[in-house]
C-alpha positions as CSV (number, residue, x, y, z in Angstrom):
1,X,16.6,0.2,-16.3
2,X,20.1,0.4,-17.9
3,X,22.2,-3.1,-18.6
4,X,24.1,-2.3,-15.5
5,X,21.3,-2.2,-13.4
6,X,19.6,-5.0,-14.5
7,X,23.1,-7.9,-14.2
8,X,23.3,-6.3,-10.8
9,X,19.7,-7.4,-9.7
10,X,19.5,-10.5,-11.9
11,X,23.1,-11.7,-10.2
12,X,21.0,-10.8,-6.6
13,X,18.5,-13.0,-8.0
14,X,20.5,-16.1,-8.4
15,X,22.1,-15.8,-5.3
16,X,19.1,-15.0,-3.2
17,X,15.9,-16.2,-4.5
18,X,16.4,-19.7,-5.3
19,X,17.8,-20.5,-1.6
20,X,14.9,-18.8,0.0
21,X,12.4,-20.8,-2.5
22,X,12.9,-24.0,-1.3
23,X,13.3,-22.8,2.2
24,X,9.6,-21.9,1.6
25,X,8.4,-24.9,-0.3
26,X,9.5,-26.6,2.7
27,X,8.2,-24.2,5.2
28,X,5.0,-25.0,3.3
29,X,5.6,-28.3,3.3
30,X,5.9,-28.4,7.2
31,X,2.6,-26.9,7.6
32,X,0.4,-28.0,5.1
33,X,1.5,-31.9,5.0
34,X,-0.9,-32.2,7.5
35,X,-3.4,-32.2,4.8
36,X,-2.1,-35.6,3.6
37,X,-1.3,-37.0,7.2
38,X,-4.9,-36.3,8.0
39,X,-6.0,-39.2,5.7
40,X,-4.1,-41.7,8.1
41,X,-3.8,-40.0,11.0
42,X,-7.8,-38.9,12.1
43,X,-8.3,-42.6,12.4
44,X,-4.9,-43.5,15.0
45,X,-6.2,-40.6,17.1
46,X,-9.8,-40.5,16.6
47,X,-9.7,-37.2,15.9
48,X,-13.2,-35.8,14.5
49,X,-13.2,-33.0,11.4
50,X,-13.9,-30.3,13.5
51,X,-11.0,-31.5,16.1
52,X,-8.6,-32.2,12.9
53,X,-9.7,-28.6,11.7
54,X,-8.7,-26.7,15.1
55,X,-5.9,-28.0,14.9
56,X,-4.6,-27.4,11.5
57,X,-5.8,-24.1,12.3
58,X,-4.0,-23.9,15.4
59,X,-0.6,-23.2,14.5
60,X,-1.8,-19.6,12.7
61,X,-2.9,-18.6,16.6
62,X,0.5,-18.6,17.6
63,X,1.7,-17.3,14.2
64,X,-0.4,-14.9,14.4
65,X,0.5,-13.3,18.0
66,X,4.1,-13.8,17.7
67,X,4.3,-12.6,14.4
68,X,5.4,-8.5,15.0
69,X,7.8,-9.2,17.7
70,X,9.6,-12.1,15.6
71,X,9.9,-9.4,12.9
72,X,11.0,-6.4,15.4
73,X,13.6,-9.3,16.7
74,X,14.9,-9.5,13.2
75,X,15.1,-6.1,12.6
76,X,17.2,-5.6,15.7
77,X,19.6,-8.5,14.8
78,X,19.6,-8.8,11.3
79,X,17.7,-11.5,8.7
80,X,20.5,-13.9,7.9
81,X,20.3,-15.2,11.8
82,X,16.7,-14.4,12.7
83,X,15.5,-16.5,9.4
84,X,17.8,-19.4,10.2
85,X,16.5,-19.7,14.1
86,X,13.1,-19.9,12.7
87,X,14.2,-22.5,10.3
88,X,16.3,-24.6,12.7
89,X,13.1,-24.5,15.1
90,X,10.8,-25.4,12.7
91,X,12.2,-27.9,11.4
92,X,12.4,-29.6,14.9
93,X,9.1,-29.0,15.8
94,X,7.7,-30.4,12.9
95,X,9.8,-33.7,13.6
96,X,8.4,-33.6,17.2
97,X,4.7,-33.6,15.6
98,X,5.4,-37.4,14.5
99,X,5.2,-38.3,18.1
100,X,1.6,-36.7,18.8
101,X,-0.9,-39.2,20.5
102,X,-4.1,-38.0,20.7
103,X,-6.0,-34.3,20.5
104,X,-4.5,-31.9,23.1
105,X,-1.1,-32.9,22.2
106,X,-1.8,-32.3,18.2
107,X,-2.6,-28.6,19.2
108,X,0.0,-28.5,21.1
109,X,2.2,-29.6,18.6
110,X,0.7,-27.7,16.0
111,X,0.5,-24.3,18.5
112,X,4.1,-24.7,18.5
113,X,4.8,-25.2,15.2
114,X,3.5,-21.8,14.6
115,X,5.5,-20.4,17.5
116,X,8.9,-21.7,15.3
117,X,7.6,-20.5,12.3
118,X,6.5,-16.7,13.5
119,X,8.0,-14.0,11.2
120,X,9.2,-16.2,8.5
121,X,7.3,-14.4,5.4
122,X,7.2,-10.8,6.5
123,X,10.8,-11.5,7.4
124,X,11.4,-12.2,3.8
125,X,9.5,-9.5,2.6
126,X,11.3,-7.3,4.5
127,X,14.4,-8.7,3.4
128,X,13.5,-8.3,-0.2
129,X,12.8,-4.6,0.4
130,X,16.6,-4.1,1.5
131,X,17.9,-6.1,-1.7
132,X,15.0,-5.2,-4.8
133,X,13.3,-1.7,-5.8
134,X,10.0,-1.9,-6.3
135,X,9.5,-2.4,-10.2
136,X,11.5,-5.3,-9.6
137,X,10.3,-6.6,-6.5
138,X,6.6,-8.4,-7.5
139,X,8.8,-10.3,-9.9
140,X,11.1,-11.9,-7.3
141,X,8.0,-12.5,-4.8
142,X,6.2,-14.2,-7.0
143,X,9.4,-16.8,-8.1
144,X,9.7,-16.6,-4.0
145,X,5.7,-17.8,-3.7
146,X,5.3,-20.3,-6.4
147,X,7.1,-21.9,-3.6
148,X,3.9,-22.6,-1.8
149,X,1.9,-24.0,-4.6
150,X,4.8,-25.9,-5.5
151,X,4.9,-27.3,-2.3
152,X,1.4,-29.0,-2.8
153,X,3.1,-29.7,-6.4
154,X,5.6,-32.3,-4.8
155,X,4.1,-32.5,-1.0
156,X,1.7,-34.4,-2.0
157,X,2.7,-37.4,-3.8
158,X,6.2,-37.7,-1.6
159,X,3.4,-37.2,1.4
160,X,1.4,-40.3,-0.3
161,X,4.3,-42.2,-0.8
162,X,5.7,-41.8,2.8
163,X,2.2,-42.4,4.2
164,X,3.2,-46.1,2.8
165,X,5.8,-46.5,5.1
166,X,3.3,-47.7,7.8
167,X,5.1,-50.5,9.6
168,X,8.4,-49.7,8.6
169,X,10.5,-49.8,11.9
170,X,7.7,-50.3,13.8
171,X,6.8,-46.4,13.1
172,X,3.2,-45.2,11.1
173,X,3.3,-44.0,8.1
174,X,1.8,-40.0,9.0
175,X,5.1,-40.3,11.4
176,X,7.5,-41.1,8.8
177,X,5.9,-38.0,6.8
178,X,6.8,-35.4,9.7
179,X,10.1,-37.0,10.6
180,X,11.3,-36.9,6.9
181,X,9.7,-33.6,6.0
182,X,11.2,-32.2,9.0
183,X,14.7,-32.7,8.7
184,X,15.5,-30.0,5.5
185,X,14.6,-27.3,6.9
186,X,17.1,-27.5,9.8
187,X,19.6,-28.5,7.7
188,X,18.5,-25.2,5.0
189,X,18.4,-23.3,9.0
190,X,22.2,-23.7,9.1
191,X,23.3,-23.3,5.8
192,X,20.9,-19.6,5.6
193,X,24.4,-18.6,8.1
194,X,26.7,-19.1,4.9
195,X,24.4,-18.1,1.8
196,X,22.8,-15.0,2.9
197,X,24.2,-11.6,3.6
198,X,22.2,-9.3,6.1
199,X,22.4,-6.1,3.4
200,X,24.2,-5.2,0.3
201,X,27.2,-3.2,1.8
202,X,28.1,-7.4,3.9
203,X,27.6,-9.1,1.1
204,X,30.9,-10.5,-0.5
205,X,29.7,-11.9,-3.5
206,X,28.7,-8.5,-4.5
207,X,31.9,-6.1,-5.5
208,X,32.1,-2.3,-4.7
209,X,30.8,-1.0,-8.3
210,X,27.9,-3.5,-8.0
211,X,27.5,-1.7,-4.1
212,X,27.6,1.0,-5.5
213,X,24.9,0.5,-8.1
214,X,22.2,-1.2,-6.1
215,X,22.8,1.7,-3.0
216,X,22.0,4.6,-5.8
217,X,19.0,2.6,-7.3
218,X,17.3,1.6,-3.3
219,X,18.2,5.1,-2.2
220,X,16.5,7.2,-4.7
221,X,13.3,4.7,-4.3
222,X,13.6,5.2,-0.3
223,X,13.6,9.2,-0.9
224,X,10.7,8.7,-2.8
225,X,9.2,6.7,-0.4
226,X,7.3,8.4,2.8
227,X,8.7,7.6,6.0
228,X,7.1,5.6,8.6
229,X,7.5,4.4,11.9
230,X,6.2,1.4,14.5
231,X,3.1,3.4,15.4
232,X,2.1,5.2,12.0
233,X,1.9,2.0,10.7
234,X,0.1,-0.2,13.0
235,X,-2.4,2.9,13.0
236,X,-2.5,3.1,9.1
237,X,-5.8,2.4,7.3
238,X,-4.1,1.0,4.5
239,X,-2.4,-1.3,6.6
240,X,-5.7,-2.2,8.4
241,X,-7.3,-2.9,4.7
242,X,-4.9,-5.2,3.5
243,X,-4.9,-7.3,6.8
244,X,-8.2,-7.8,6.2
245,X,-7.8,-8.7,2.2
246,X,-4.9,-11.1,3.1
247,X,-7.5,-12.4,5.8
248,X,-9.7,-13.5,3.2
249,X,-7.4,-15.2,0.7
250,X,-5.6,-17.2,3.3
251,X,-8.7,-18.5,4.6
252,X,-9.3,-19.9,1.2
253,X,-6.1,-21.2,0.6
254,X,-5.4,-23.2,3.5
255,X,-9.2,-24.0,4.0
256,X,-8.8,-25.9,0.6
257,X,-5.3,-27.2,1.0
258,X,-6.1,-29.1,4.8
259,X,-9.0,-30.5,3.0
260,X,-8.5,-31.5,-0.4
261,X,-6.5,-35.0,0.0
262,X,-9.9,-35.8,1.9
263,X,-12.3,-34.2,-0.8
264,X,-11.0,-35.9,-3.4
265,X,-10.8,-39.5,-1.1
266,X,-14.5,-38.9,-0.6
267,X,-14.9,-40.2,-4.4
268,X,-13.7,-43.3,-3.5
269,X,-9.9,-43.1,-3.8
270,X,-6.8,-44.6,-2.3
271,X,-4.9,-42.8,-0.2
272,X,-1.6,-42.4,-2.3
273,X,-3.7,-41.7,-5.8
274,X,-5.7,-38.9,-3.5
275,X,-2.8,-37.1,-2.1
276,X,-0.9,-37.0,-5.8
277,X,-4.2,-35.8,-7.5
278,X,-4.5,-33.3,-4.8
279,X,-0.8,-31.9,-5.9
280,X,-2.4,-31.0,-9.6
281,X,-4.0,-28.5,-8.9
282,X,-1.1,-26.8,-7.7
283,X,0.7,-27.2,-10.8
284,X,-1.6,-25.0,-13.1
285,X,-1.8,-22.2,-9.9
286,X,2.2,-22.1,-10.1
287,X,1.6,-21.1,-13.9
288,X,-0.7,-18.9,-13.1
289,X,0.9,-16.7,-10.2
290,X,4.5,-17.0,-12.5
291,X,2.6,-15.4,-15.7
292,X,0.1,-12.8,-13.5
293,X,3.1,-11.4,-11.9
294,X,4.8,-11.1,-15.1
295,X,2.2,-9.2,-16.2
296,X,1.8,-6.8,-13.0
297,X,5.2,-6.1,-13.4
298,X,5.0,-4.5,-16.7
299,X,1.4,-2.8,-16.3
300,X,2.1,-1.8,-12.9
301,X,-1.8,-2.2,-12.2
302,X,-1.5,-4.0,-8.9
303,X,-4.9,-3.0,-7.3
304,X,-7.0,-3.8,-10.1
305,X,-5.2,-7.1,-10.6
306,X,-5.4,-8.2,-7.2
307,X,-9.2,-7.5,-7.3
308,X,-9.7,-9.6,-10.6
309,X,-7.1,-12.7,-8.9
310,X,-9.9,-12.4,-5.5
311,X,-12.9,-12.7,-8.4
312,X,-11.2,-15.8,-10.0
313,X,-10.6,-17.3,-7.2
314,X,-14.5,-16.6,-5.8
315,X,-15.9,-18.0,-9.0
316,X,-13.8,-20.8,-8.8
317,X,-14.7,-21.8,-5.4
318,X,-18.2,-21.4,-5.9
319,X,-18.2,-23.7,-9.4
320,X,-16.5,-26.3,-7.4
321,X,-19.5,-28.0,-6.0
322,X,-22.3,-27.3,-8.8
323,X,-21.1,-31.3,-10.0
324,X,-20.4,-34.2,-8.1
325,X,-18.1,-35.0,-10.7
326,X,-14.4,-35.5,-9.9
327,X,-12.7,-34.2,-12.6
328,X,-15.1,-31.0,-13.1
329,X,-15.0,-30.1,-9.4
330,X,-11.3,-30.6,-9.7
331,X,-11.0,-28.3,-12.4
332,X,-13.1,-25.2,-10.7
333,X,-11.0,-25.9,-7.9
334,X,-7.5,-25.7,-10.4
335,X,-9.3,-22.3,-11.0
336,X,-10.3,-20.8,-7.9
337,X,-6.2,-21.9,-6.7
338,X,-5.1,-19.8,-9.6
339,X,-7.0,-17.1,-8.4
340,X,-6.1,-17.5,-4.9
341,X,-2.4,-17.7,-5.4
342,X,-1.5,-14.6,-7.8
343,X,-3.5,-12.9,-5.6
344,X,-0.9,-13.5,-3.2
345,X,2.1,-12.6,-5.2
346,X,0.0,-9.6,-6.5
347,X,-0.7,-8.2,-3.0
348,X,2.6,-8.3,-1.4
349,X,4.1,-5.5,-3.1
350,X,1.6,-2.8,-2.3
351,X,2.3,-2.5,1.5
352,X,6.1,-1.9,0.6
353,X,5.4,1.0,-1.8
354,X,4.5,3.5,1.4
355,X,6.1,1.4,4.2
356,X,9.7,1.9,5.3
357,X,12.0,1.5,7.9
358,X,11.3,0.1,11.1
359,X,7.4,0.9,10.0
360,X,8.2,-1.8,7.1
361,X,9.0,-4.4,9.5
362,X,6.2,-4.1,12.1
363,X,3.6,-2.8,9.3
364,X,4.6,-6.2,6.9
365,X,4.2,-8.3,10.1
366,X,0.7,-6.9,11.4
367,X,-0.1,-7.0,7.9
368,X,0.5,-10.8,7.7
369,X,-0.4,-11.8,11.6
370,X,-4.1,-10.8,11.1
371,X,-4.0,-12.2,7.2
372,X,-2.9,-15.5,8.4
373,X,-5.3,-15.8,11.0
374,X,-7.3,-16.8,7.6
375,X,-5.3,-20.0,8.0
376,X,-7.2,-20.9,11.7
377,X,-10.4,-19.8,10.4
378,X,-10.2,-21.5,7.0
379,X,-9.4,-25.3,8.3
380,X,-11.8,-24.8,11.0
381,X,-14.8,-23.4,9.5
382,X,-14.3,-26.0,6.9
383,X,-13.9,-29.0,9.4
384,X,-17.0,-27.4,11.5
385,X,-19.2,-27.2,8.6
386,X,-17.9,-30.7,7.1
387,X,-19.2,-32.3,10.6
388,X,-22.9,-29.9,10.9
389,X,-23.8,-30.5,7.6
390,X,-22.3,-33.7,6.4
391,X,-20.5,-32.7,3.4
392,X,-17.8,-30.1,2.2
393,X,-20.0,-28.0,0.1
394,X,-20.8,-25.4,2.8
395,X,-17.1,-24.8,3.7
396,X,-16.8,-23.7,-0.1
397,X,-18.9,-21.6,-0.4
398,X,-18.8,-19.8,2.6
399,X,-14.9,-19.3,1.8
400,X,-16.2,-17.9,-2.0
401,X,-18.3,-15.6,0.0
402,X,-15.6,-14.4,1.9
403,X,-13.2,-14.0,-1.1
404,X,-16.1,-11.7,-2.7
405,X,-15.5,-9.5,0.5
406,X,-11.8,-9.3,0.3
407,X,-12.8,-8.8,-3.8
408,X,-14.7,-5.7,-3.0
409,X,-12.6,-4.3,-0.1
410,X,-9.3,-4.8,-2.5
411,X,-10.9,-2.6,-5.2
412,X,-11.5,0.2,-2.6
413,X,-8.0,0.2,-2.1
414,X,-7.9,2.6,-5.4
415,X,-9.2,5.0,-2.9
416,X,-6.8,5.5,-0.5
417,X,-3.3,3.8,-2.6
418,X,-2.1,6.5,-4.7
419,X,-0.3,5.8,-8.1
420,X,-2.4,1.7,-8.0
């Protein structure tokens, strides 16, 4: 890539990628702080582990439906507005939750949540596909993911420190969480209008020789690039495979994250020193995904790293509950997170190297509709198994198991992903 080239993308970069970073650390934020409320909240509602689980699972049914027509919505009327409805509604939903009073209205609240939030990521995959070529694009994904670990990074002590709040106007402290939480992404909703630009040629921070260069480099990719459409991509067995991969991993990420404040409080912890030490983790796994992707990007070895992330992550999970030690079992779990998020930032790249077009939107969001529906079945297989069996070792290692399947099935890929 010539010096030319490389300002052009690296001034996209800075304009794009930091904005849409903290929109997703607070997208994240919005759906996972119910991992801290929890620690509060179960009690006010008398929710059981199994109930708390269905619902933090929930919100990925709704997702997870609404998910490809979200994403044909945005195709049709262009990602600056599309991406700042979903913030704007988001954001209000997730102030709503605080107002939840017992079971049925927690799924409800939770059901819509992921209604709001439908299209978001594969919106912004999409959206990086019209602004990045490809040997650049795993770079800015993964600088765009580290938002979700990061969100964990920060969630969870401001989530600890708001949950001691209780009292304050006569409001709880889970309620505080939601209503403050809430409130920056409508206000990042509205200011999406004024800092993105739907496609290069709009943009005006770009100028015509800087056009110019971006269209030449995103054209001769696109030629390379077999063209699909809505139906040859819904149909597509690579499609179909990586569903089920993403599937797996999301399952073990939010599986971990709903429960992990609670984990760690089963060693006899306060609230607020539980929901900071469940942030740590997080830290090392934002690291990790930063330096993996790095190194994707210049070996260009996606599959086979995306199969070693799955391993990590597996062994990880599994290690976690050979010691009933807190800092040991914290540690295999800093591992298995690693795993689990490069994987993420690893994978994302893949469909977009023979997806395109209208096929690119609907194949990114089918893609990611039946992946996150890892995100119901991880907080509720956990919560189920937490209340038949007592303890929270089961629910880990029935999500290792299932990352060994996504493992294998992600190294098959090599079969049918040309140039991986």
């Amino acid at each position: 890539m010539d010096p030319q080239q490389e300002a052009v993308l690296k001034k996209i970069a800075w304009r794009v990628v930091p904005f849409l970073t903290l929109a997703y650390v607070v997208n994240y934020l919005d759906r996972t702080n119910i991992g801290v409320a929890s620690l509060t909240m179960n009690k006010d509602l008398g929710l059981t582990a199994t109930q708390y689980g269905l619902g933090a699972g929930i919100f990925f049914l709704s997702y997870t439906v609404f998910e490809i027509p979200s994403n044909l919505v945005l195709y049709s009327v262009g990602a600056r507005r599309w991406i700042a409805r979903i913030m704007i509604t988001w954001g209000a939903v997730s102030i709503a939750t605080a107002w939840v009073y017992d079971a049925n209205s927690y799924y409800v609240a939770r059901f819509t949540l992921g209604l709001a939030e439908a299209g978001f990521f594969p919106g912004v995959a999409y959206y990086f596909a019209a602004w990045f070529p490809t040997q650049y694009r795993t770079r800015m994904l993964a600088w765009f993911l580290v938002a979700i670990p990061l969100s964990s990074v920060v969630g969870g002590p401001i989530s600890g420190l708001l949950l001691e709040m209780s009292g304050v106007l006569g409001i709880k402290g889970w309620q505080w969480l939601f209503i403050v939480e809430g409130l920056p992404a409508a206000i990042l909703g509205i200011m999406t209008l004024y800092v993105l630009a739907d496609r290069p040629e709009s943009a005006p921070w770009l100028n015509d020789k800087e056009r110019g260069i971006l269209a030449a480099m995103l054209a001769a990719e696109y030629r390379e690039r077999p063209k699909s459409n809505l139906a040859a991509a819904l149909s597509d067995t690579r499609v179909i495979m990586l569903a089920v991969i993403q599937f797996g991993f999301t399952l073990g990420s939010y599986g971990i994250n709903a429960f992990l404040p609670q984990i760690i409080k089963g060693f006899g912890l306060s609230n607020l020193v539980s929901s900071s030490l469940s942030a740590v983790p997080y830290v090392f796994a934002s690291v990790g995904m930063l330096w993996w992707s790095w190194h994707v990007d210049r070996t260009g070895k996606k599959i086979g790293n995306l199969t070693i992330a799955l391993a990590v992550g597996m062994a990880g999970l599994a290690a976690s509950v050979t010691t009933g030690n807190l800092f040991l079992g914290l540690s295999a779990t800093t591992v298995g997170l690693i795993g689990i998020t490069a994987a993420r930032a690893i994978f994302w790249p893949i469909p977009t190297r023979f997806l395109s077009g209208v096929g690119a939107a609907a194949g990114l969001a089918f893609i990611n509709s039946i992946g996150t529906a890892g995100g119901f079945a991880g907080p509720y297989l956990m919560g189920w198994l937490k209340d038949y069996t007592g303890s929270f070792e089961a629910g880990l290692l029935a999500m290792a198991a299932i990352l060994l399947a996504a493992g294998v099935l992600a190294f098959s890929l090599k079969l049918v992903i040309k140039a991986e």
